[in-house]
N, C-alpha and C positions, 0 to 999 in steps of 0.2 A: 697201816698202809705206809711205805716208803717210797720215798720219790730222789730223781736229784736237782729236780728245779720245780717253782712254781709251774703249774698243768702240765709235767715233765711225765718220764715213762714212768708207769705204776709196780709197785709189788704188795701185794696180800699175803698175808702168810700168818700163823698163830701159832704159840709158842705159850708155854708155863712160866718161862723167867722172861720177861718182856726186857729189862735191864741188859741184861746177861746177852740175849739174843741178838738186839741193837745193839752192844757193843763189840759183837763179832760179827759184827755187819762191817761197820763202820772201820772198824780196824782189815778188814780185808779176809777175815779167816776163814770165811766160808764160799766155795767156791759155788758159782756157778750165774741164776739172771740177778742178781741182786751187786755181782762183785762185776760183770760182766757191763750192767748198766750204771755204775756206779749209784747204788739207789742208797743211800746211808740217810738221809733225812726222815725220822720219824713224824707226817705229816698228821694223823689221824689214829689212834687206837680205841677200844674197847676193854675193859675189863669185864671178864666171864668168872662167876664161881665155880663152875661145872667146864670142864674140857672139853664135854662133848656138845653143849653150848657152844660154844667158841666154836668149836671146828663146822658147828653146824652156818652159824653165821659166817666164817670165813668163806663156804661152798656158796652160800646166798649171793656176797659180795663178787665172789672171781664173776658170776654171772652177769650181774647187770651191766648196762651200757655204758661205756664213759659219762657222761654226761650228767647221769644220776652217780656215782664215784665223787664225780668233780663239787658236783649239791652238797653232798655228803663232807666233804670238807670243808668246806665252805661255810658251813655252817657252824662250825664249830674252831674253826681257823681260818679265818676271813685270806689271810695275808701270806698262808700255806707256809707259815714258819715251822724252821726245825724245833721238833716239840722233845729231844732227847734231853735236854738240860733239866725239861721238869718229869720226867719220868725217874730219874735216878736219886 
């Protein structure tokens, strides 16, 4: 999940190179709600062995309510820090 401020707009999305992907975030290269919302902070990810894992819990996430999104980080990033430094 990407944001560009703490309880800021959301973006969910899954992706094979998580590095690679956030860094074309961040850099601007890729057009569209992500470049539009400036969402470049990687608040919360997952690691999937299986792609269709991942995309299946990606579907899960877009669904739920903000509210359980925001639990969800929280949990694991109390202070909704940009977490790109320790993925790379």
């Amino acid at each position: 999940m990407m944001t560009n401020k703490p309880g800021g707009v959301l973006y969910i999305g899954v992706t094979a190179d998580l590095i690679r992907r956030t860094s074309q975030h961040r850099a601007g290269e890729i057009e569209g709600f992500t470049q539009r919302y400036r969402l470049y902070q990687p608040v919360y990810f997952e690691r999937h062995d299986d792609i269709r894992d991942a995309i299946l819990r990606e579907k899960t996430l877009k669904k739920w309510n903000r509210a359980w999104k925001d639990e969800l980080i929280t949990t694991t990033n109390p202070a909704w820090n940009d977490l790109y430094a320790g993925i790379l």
